[in-house]
C-alpha positions in Angstrom: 1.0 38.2 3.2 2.4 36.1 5.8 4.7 33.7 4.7 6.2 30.5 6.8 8.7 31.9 8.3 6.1 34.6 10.2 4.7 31.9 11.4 7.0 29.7 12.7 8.4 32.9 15.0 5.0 33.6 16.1 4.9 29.3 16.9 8.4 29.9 18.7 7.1 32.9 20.6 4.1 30.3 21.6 6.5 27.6 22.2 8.7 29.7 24.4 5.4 30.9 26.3 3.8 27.5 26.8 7.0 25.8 28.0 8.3 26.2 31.6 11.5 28.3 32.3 13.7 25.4 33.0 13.6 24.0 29.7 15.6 25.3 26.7 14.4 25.5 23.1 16.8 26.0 20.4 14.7 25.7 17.6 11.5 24.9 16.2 11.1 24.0 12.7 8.9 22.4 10.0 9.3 18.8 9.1 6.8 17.5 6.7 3.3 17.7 8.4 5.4 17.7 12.1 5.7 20.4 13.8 9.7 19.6 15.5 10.7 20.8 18.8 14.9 20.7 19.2 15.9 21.0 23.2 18.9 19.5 24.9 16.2 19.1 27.4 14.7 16.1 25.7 14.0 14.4 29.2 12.9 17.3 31.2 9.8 18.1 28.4 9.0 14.4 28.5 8.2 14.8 32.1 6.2 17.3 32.3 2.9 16.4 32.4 0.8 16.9 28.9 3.4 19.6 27.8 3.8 17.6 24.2 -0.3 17.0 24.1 -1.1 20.5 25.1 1.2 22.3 22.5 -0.2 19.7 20.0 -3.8 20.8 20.7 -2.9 24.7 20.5 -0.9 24.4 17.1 -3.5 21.7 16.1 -0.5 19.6 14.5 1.5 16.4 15.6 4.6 18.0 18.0 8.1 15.8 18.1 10.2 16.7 20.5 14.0 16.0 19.6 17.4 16.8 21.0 20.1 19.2 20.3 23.5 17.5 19.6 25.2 18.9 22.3 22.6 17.0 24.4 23.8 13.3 22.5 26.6 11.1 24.2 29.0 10.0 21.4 27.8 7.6 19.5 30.5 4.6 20.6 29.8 5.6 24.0 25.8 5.4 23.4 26.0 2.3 22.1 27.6 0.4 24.8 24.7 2.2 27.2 21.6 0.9 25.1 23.4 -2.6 24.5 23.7 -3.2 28.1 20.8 -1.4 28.9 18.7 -4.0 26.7 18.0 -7.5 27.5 20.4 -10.3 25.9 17.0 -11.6 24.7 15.6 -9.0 23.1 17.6 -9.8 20.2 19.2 -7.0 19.5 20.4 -7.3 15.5 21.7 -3.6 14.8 21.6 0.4 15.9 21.4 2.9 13.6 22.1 6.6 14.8 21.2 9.5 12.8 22.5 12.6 14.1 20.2 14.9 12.1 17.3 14.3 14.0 19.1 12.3 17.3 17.3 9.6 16.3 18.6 6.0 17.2 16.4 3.0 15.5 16.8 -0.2 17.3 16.4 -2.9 15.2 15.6 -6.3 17.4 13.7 -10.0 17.1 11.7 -9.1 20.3 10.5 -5.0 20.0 9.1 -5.7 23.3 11.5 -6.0 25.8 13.3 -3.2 24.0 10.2 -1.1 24.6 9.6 -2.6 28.1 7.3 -2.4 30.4 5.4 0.8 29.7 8.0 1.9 27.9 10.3 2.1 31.0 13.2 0.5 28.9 12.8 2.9 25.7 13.1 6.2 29.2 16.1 4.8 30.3 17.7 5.0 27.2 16.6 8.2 26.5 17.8 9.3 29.8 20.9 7.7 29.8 22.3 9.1 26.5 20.1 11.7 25.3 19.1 10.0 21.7 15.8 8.9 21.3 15.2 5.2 20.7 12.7 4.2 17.9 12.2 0.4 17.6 11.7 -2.1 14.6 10.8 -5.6 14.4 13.9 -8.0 12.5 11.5 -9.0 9.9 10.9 -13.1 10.2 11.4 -13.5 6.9 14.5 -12.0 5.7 13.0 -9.5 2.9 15.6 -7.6 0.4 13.3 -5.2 -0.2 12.9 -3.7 3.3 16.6 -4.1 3.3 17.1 -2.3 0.7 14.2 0.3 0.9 15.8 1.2 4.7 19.5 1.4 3.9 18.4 3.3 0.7 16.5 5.7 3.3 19.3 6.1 5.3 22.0 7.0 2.3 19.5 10.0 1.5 19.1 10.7 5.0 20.7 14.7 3.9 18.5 15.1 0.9 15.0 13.3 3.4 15.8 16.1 5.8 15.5 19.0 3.0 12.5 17.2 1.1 10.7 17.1 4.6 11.7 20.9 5.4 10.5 22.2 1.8 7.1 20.2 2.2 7.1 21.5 5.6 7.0 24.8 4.1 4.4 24.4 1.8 2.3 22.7 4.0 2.5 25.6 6.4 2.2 28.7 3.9 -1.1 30.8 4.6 -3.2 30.4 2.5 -4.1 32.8 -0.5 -7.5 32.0 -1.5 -10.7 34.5 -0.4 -13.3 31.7 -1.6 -14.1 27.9 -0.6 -14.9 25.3 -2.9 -14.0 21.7 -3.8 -13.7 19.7 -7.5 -12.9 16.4 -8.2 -11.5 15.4 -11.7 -11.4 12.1 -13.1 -8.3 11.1 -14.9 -8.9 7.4 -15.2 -10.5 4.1 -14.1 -13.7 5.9 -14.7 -16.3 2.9 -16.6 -12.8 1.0 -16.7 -10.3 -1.2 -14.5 -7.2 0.3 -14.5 -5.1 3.6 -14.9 -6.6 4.5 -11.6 -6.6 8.7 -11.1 -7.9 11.4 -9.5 -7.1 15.3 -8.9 -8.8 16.6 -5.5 -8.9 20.1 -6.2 -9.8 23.5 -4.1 -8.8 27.2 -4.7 -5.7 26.4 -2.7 -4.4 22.9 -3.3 -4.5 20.2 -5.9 -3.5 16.9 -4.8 -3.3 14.2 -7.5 -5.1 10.4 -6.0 -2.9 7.5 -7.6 -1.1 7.1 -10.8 -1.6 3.8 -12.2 -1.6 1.4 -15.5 -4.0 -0.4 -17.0 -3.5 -4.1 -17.8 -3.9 -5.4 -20.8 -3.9 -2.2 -22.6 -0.4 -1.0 -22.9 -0.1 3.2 -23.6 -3.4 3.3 -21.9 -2.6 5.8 -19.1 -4.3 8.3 -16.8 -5.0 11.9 -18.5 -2.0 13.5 -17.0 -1.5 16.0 -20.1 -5.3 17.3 -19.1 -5.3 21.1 -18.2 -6.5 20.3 -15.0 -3.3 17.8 -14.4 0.4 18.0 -15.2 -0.6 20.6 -17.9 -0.4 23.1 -15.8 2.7 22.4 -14.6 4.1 19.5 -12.0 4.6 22.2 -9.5 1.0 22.7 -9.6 0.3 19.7 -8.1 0.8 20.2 -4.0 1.0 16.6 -2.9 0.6 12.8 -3.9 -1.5 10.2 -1.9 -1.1 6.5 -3.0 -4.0 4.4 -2.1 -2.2 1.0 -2.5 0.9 -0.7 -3.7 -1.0 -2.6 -7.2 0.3 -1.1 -10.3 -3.3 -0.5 -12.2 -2.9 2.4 -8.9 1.2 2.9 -8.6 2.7 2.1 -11.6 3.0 5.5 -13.3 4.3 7.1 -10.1 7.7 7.6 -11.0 6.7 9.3 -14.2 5.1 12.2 -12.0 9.1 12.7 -11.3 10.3 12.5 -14.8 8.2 15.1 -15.5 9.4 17.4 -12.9 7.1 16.8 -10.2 9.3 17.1 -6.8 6.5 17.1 -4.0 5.9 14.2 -1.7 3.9 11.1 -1.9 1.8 10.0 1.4 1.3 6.1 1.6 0.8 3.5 4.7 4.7 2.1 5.2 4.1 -1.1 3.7 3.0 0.5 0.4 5.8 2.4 0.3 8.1 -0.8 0.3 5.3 -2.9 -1.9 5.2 -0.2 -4.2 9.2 0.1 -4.7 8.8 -3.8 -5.6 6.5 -3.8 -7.6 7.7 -0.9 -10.2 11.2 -2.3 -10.3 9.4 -5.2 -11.1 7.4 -3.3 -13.5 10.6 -2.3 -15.5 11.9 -5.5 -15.3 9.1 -7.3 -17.1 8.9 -4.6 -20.0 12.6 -5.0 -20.8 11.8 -8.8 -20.8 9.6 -8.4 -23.2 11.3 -5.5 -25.2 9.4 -2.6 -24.6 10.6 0.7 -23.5 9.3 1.2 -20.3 8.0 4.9 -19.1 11.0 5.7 -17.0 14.1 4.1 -14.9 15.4 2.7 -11.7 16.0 5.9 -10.6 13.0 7.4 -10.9 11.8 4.7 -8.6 14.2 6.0 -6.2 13.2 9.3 -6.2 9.7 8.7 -5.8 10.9 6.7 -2.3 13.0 8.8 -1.5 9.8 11.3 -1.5 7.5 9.0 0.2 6.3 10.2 3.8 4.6 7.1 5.7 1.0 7.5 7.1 0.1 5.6 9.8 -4.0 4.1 10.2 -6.0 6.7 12.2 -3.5 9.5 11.8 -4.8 12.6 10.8 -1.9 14.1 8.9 -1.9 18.0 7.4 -0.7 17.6 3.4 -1.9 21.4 2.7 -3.4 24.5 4.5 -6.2 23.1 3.4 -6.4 19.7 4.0 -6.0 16.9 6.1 -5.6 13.3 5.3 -6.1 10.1 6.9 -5.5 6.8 6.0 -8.0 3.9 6.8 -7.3 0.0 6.3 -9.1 -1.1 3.3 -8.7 -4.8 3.6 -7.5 -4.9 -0.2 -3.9 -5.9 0.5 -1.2 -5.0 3.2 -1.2 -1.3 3.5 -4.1 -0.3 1.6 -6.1 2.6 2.3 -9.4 4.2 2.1 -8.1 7.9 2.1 -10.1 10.3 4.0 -9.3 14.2 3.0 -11.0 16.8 5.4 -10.9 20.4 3.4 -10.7 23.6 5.0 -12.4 24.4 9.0 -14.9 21.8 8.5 -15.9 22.6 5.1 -15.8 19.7 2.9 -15.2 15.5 3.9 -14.2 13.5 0.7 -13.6 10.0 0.7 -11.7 8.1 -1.7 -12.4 3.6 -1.4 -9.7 3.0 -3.5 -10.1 -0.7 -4.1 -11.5 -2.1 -1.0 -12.6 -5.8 0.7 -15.6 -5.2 3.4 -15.3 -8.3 5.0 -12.5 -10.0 6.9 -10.4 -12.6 5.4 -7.4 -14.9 6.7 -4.7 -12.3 5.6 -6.3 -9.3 6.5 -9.1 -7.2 8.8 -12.0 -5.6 6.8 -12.6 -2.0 5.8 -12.8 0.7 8.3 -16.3 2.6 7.4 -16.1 4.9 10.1 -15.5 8.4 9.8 -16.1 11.8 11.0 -17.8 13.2 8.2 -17.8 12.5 4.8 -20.1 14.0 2.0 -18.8 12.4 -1.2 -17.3 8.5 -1.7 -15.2 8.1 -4.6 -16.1 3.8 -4.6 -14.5 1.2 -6.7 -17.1 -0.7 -8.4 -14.9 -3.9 -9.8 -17.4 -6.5 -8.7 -20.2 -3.9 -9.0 -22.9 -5.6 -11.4 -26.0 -6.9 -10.3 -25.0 -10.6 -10.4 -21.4 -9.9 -9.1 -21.9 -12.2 -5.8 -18.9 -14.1 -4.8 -18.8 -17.3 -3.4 -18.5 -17.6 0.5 -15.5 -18.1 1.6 -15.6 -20.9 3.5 -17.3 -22.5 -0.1 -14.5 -21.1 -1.8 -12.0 -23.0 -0.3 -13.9 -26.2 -0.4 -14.4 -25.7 -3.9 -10.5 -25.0 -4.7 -9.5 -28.1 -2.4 -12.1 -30.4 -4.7 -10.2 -28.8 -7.9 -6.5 -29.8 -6.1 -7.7 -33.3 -5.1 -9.0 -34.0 -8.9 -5.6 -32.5 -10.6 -3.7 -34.5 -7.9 -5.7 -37.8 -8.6 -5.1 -37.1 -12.7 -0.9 -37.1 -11.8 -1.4 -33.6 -13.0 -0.4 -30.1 -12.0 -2.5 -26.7 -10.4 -1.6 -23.7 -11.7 -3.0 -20.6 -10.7 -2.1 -17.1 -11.9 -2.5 -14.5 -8.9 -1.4 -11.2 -8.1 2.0 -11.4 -5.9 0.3 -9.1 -3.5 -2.4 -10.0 -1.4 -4.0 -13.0 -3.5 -0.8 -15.1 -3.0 -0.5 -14.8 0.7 -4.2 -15.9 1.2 -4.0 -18.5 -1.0 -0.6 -20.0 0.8 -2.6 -19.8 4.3 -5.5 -21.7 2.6 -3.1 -24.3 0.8 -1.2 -24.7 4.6 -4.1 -25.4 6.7 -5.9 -27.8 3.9 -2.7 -29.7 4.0 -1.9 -29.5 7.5 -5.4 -30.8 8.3 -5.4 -33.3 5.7 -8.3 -31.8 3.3 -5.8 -32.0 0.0 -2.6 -34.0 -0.1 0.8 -32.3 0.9 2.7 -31.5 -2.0 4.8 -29.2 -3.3 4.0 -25.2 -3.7 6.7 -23.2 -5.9 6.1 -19.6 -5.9 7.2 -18.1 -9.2 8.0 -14.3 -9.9 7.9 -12.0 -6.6 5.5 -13.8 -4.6 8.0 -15.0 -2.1 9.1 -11.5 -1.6 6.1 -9.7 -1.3 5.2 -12.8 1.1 8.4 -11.5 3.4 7.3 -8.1 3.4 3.9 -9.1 4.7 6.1 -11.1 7.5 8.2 -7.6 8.0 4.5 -5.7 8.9 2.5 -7.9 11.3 0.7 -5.7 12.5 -0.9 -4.9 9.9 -2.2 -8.7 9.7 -5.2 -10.0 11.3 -3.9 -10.9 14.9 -4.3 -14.5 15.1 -1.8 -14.7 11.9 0.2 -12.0 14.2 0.0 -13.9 16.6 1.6 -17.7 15.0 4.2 -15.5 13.3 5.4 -13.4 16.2 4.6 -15.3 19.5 3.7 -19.1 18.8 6.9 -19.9 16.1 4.7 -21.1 13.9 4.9 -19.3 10.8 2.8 -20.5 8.4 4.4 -18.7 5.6 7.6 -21.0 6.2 5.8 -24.3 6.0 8.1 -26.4 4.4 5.8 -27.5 1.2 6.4 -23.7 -0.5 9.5 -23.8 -2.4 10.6 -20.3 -4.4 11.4 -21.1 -7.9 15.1 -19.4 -8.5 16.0 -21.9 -11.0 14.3 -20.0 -14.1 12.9 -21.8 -17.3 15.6 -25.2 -16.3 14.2 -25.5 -12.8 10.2 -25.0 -14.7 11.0 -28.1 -16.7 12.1 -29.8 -13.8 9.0 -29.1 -12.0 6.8 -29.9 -14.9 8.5 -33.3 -15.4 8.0 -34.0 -11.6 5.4 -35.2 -8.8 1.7 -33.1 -8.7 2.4 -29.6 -7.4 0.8 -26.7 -7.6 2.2 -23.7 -8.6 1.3 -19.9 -7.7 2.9 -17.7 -10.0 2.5 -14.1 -11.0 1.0 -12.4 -13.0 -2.5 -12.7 -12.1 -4.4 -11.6 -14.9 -1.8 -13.2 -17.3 -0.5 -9.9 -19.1 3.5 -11.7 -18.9 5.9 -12.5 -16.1 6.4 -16.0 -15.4 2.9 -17.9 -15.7 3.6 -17.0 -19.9 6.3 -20.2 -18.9 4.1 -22.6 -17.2 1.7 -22.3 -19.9 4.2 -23.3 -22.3 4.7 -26.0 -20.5 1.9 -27.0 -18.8 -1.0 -26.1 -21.2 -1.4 -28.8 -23.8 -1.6 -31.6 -21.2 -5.3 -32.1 -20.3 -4.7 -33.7 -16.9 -3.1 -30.0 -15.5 -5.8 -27.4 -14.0 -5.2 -23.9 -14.5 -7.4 -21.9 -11.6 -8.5 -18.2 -11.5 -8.6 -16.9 -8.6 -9.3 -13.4 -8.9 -10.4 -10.5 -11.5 -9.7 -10.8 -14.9 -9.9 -7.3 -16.7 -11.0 -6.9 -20.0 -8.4 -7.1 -22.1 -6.3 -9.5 -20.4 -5.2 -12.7 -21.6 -6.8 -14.2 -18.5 -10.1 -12.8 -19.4 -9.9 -14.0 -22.8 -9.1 -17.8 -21.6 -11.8 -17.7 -19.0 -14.2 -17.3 -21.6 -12.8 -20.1 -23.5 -10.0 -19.3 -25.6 -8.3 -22.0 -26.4 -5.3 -20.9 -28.2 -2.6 -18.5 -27.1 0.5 -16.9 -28.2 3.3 -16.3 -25.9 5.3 -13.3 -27.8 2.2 -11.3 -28.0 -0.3 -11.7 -25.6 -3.0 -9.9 -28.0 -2.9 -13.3 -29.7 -0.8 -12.3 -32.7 2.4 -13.5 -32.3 3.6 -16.4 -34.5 4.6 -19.4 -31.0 1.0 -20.3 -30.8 0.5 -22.9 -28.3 -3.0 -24.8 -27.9 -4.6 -25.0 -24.3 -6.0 -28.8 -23.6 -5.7 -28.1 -20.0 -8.4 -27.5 -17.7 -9.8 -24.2 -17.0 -11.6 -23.7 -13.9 -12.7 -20.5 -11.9 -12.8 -20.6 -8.0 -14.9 -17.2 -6.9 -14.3 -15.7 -3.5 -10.7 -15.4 -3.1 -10.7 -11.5 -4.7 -9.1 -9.0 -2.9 -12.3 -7.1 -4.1 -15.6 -6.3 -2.3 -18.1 -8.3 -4.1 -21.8 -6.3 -5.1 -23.1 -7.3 -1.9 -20.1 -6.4 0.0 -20.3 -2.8 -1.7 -23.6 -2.2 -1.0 -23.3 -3.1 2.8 -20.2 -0.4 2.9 -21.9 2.2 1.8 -25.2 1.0 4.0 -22.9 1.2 7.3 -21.1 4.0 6.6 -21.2 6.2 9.4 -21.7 9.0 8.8 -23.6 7.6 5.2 -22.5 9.9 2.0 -24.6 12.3 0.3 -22.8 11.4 -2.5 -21.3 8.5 -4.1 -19.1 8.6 -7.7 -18.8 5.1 -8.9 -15.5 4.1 -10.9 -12.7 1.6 -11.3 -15.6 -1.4 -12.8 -16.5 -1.6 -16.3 -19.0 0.4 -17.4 -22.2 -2.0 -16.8 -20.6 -2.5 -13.2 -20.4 1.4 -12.7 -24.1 1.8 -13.7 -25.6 -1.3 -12.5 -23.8 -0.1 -9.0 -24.6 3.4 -9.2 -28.3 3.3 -10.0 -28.6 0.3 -6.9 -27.3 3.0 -4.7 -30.2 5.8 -5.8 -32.7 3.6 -5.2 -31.7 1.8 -2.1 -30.5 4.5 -0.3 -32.0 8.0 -1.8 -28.6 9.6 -2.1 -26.6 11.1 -5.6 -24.9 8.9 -7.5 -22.7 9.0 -10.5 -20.7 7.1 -13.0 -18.6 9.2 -14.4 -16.9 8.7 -17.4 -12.7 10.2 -17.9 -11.8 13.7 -17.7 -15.0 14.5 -16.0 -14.6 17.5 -13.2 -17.2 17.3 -10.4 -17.8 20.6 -8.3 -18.5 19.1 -4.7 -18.9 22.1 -2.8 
């Protein structure tokens, strides 16, 4: 049997081949899915015309080309040459050099005129002192969480490079197997929200499809101790793919690592810092409320620590088998529909994770478009046949009629909503309505981690739709910094304050009312009938939220199943404003699977309850002649 390091002698003897005699290779070594090229002849094989495309199409994997150190002038000395060779404008704010790869990242206000003009300026550099420049925005909003997720990065910049050489080796093994075939096992969200999980499985590879909780239902969590999961051991399990940061997806990531687990975890970049958020924040909130949580702080390290960014578009080898790539979903910032290609053309498998077809004023649509796919793994959340959202447009008008009749009352708005995604699109709606004069300006506090997750949405423009990329990076008009939103630091003293104040409204996590701060407002702000309290987006079964939209109007705030002893009676007003999910309504479902191109033979239907999974999966037969299935947990579906 061949083993990696066969290979990657037979891939130097190529390399050697392919590249011309006056350019020196030292080494060539596995990095992840790269394939890395060290030369002190960085500039020379830049030059040459297609040499980096053409080895990329013979090896069939993405080539990075990176310098020897002997090739690097001293660090000092480099930095002196890239500050002067920048312009003053650019807005240079730091350089970080990493010798281990000869790497120099650039952070700056204006990435631009670092770059230059057809990347002359990012050449010269190169040129001049041999390290090659990688650029990053200065994030508008100053964000402690890309802070800390980058300077975290670069502590375990040692420990990265040995991660990334071990999955290397893996992903380039030869493979074993004599036989092809694909399986797909459900290990939660199946005729459910929540605990979303799946194991893609083939003779050689098993890569495990989100780890998540399910709200509401505490020590509900995905079938991990199932044969076909960590059962078999952690090292079964070949790779991790994260569809999107929300924590009925991520939240049980770290406990892959607990249990031994030691692989990587492929995610779009902003996930990977949404995701770090929102599981510290995870840990936070159960020792709040004195429950043990699952695992600690540094578990969420590790699991960063093993996360290897995906970009849209880029197809990206996670096993001899397969390939992923990584599609916008239109759900929140970074979110994914996750494409795996098995084998030489053999199998296509798509998984939706929790998508939003149409485009909003955060974010661009889903991305339908693929190769091939034969099976759709497709959330079903709004799945039922009478699950038609609002417009959008009706939406907002209805949500500014709700503001202007709290406002006239003297009363206050507030409205529970997911820190990610909900919050920012709510904030652009609230901006413009008060900048045009549709609802009054007043104040906005954002409670919990809504402020943060809004400055990691500011550190990724371009992931946003462009005309919000564009007020943010190029017309200084950010909307996010409007000076009606105010961040609540103040705790339960500074709630009072507010409560006791002018109208305001108030978005505040969590969104489907299972604790955090909103438990605090509704203290407050419940028993007074002129205050509005607004739903905005899904409320699971389960969930406190659910449970007051259908008219509950008692609560207790120790226990959120309703049998704690501080009881507190809810006179204020309830209302539900449709359209504003992150969420593709049943409409919006059916029209993704309609234009998908090309259209699945198959289609499993999960993460909806289980009259949205059936209702969603027999629409499908019908309207479009294809297999379709609801499947229930710890079902295993041969594909191929």
């Amino acid at each position: 049997m061949k083993t990696t390091h066969d290979s990657l002698d037979e891939i130097r003897a190529r390399v050697d081949e392919e590249t011309p005699d006056d350019i020196a290779i030292d080494s060539v070594q596995f990095e992840g899915p790269d394939l890395v090229v060290y030369t002190p002849d960085v500039e020379a094989f830049a030059e040459r015309d297609r040499l980096v495309p053409n080895l990329a199409s013979t090896f069939k994997k993405r080539i990075t080309v990176r310098p020897t150190a002997e090739a690097l002038v001293p660090e000092r000395e480099a930095e002196g040459v890239i500050r002067e060779t920048i312009p003053d404008d650019a807005g240079v704010q730091s350089l970080d050099f990493d010798g281990s790869t000869g790497e120099v990242l650039i952070e700056a206000e204006e990435p631009g005129m670092v770059i230059g003009r057809h990347g002359e300026t990012l050449d010269e550099i190169r040129a001049a002192v041999g390290w090659t420049p990688e650029v990053v925005r200065t994030p508008p909003i100053e964000s402690s969480t890309v802070s800390n997720v980058r300077n975290f990065l670069k502590q375990e910049r040692d420990d990265r490079r040995d991660i990334l050489e071990e999955v290397g080796r893996q992903i380039h093994r030869q493979p074993t197997a004599d036989e092809q075939w694909v399986r797909v096992t459900t290990l939660g969200c199946c005729r459910e929200v929540g605990r979303a999980s799946f194991l893609l499985s083939t003779p050689e590879t098993r890569v495990l499809i989100d780890c998540g909780d399910k709200p509401g239902a505490e020590g509900e969590v995905p079938y991990l101790q199932a044969p076909e999961a960590l059962a078999a051991g952690p090292d079964s399990i070949d790779a991790v793919v994260l569809t999107h940061a929300h924590l009925d997806h991520s939240a049980l990531i770290p406990i892959l690592f607990k249990y031994g687990y030691d692989g990587p975890i492929y995610t779009t970049e902003p996930t990977r810092d949404l995701m770090g958020l929102l599981q510290l924040d995870y840990l936070d909130v159960a020792s709040k409320e004195g429950r043990t949580p699952p695992y600690d702080s540094a578990m969420v390290r590790k699991a960063l620590k093993h996360t290897i960014p995906v970009e849209y578009g880029n197809v990206t080898d996670i096993a001899p088998d397969v390939k992923l790539t990584m599609h916008n979903a239109g759900h929140i910032l970074g979110s994914a529909v996750s494409h795996f290609h098995v084998g030489e053309g053999f199998y296509n498998v798509a998984f939706s994770g929790d998508i939003h077809y149409r485009d909003t004023r955060l974010l661009d649509g889903a991305v339908n478009d693929f190769p091939r796919v034969e099976t759709l793994i497709l959330e079903s959340t709004y799945g039922g046949r009478d699950d038609y959202q609002t417009d959008q447009e009706d939406s907002e008008r209805k949500l500014e009629t709700v503001i202007n009749e709290a406002h006239a009352k003297g009363g206050k708005i507030l409205v529970p909503a997911f820190a990610v995604g909900r919050s920012q699109e709510l904030m652009l709606v609230l901006e413009e309505a008060m900048r045009e004069g549709r609802i009054p300006t007043m104040p906005v506090y954002l409670d919990g981690m809504i402020r943060e997750a809004t400055a990691i949405h500011a550190a990724y423009p371009d992931h946003l739709r462009k005309r919000l990329r564009d007020r943010i990076l190029y017309e200084d008009d950010n909307p996010f910094l409007a000076e009606q939103f105010h961040q609540v630091d103040g705790g339960d003293e500074m709630r009072r304050d507010i409560t006791d104040d002018e109208p305001a409204i108030i978005l505040t996590t969590s969104g489907m009312i299972t604790g955090g701060p909103v438990m605090s407002w509704l203290r407050l702000l419940g028993g007074e009938p002129d205050n509005t309290l607004v739903f905005v987006g899904y409320q699971a079964e389960g969930t406190l939220g659910r449970q007051i939209q259908q008219g509950r109007d008692e609560i207790s705030l120790n226990d959120t199943s309703g049998r704690g002893a501080d009881r507190v009676a809810l006179n204020m007003g309830v209302e539900t404003v449709d359209g504003f999910s992150g969420h593709a309504d049943r409409q919006g479902l059916e029209t993704f699977v309609q234009t998908m191109n090309p259209r699945p033979e198959t289609v499993l239907c999960v993460h909806g309850d289980e009259s949205s999974t059936d209702q969603l999966s027999s629409a499908l037969y019908e309207k479009f002649n294809m297999r379709t299935v609801a499947p229930k947990n710890l079902e295993t579906f041969r594909l191929a």
